[in-house]
Structure formats: structure tokens, C-alpha cells
N, C-alpha and C positions, 0 to 999 in steps of 0.2 A: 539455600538449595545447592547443589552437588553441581560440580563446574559442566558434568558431561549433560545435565539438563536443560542449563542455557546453552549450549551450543547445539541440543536439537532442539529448541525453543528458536534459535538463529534461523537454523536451515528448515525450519518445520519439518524436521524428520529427515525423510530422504530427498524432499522434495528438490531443495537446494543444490543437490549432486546432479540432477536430470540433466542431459548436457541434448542437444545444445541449448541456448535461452534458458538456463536459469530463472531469471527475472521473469521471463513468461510465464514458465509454467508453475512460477509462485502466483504471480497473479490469476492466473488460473486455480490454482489450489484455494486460494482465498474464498472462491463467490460461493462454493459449498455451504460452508460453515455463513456465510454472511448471506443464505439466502435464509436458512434455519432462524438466523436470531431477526429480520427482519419481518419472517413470519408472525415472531412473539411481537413485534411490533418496532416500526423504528426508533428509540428508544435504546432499545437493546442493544440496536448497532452501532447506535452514538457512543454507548459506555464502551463497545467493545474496539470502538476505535480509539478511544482512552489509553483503554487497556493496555491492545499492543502497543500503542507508541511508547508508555512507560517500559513497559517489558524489553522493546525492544532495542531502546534505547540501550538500557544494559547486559541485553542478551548478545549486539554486537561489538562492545565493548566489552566485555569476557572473550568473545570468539577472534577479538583482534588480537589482545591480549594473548591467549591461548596458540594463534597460530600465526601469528606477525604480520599476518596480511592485514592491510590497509581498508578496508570496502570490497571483502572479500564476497566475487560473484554468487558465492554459493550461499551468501546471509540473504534470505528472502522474507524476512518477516518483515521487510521496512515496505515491499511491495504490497504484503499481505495489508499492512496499514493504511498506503495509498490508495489500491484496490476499495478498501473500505470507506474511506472517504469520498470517491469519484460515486459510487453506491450510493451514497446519503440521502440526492438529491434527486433520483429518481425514482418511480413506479416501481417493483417488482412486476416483472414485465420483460422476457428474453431481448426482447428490440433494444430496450433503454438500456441495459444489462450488457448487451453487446457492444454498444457504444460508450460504456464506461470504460469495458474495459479496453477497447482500442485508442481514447481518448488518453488514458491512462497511462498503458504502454508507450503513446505517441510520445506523451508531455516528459516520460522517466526517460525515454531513449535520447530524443532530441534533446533535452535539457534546456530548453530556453531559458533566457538571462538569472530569472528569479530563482528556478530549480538549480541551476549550476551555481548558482551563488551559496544556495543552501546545504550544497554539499563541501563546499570547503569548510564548512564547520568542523570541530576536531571529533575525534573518536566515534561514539555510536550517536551520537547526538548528529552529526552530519550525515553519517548512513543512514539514520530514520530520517531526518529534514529533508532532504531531495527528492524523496516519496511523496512526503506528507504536501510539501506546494508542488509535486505535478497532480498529486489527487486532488488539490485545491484548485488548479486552474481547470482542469477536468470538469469537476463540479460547478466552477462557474460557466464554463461552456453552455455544459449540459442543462444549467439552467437560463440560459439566456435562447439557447436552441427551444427549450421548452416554453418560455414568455412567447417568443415568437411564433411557436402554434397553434397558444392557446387566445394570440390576440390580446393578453394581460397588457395591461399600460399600470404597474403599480402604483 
């Protein structure tokens, strides 16, 4: 693929450039497309979280490459990834939906110990990793929050 592809494969478009929050309104840009492929069934969203993590692993690794920056704010497809995984575990359902993604956001901003760990990883391999475990602890929330309403004792 042609270098200008991965680099709005990085940014998803324009989305990346959207100032302020960045990383917002990538994870916002995400639940679209990830409400469509959960429709076909969750399944779908699994592989497509595959997907981009492979993608984007090299998609910000071209765009480092390309423009010197580091975990350059405007790469938002490692959100697009996170966003998708904090999703997995939930209903389609605005409520759970909403709570993914603030869940999500919380866990990427603040970076507790595990997320900040996984960002020292080197090139796109660390800009996708610090997504992919705050959308993991997301999704574990979101599913201990959910055992506890439904009374589940596994």
C-alpha cells in the first residue's frame, strides 16, 4: 500500500487532526462503524478488533517514520482499537455504550500503571498497546459492573 494510505489509515481520515481531544473524537469516530459490525453480530467486532490492531500497529509506525513524532496525537486508530475492545463486553445498548466509552477514555487518559507500562513499548507496537489494555481494563470493569447486576456468581 502507498505510504499516504497508512497515514490516513493512522488518523482515520481527518478524524485525527479534530483539535481539541484528538483521542476523543477518535473514540467517538469508532462506535459507528463498531455499532454496524456488532449488528452482523459480535463476531464481527472480535475480528475487527484483530484487524485494527494489526493495521495499526503499522499504520503508526509508517506515520512515525514519516513524520518524526513519537505517539503522534493525531494517530487515533490505537483508540479506534481500544474503543472496540471496551465494546466487546457489552449489550448494544446506548447506556453500556456510553459507559464504554467514558470507561475507555478514563483508563487511555489516566493511564494506570498497566496502560503506562504498555506504552513504553517501542514504535506502533506501543501506540496500539496502551489502548488495547485500557480497553481491557474497560472491559473488565464493565463486565464485573455487569455480574453485579445481574447477581451472576460464576
Amino acid at each position: 500500500m502507498h505510504r499516504q494510505v497508512w497515514i490516513n489509515l493512522a488518523t482515520l481520515g481527518p478524524v485525527g487532526r479534530i483539535r481539541p481531544a484528538p483521542g476523543t473524537w477518535g473514540s467517538a469516530a469508532a462506535l459507528l462503524p463498531a455499532a454496524a459490525l456488532a449488528l452482523g453480530g459480535n463476531w464481527l467486532l472480535e475480528v475487527g478488533v484483530v484487524i485494527a490492531c494489526i493495521i495499526g500497529v503499522k499504520a503508526a509506525d509508517i506515520y512515525e517514520a514519516h513524520s518524526g513524532k513519537k505517539d503522534a496525537s493525531e494517530v487515533v486508530i490505537d483508540e479506534l482499537a481500544g474503543q472496540w475492545i471496551a465494546l466487546l463486553v457489552v449489550p448494544l445498548d446506548w447506556r453500556w455504550w456510553l459507559a464504554a466509552f467514558v470507561l475507555f477514555r478514563l483508563f487511555d487518559i489516566v493511564k494506570p500503571g498497566p496502560v503506562r507500562m504498555a506504552e513504553r513499548l517501542p514504535g506502533g507496537l506501543g501506540v496500539m498497546a496502551d489502548d488495547v489494555v485500557a480497553g481491557v481494563l474497560a472491559a473488565a470493569l464493565l463486565l464485573v459492573v455487569q455480574i453485579m447486576m445481574t447477581g451472576a456468581t460464576g
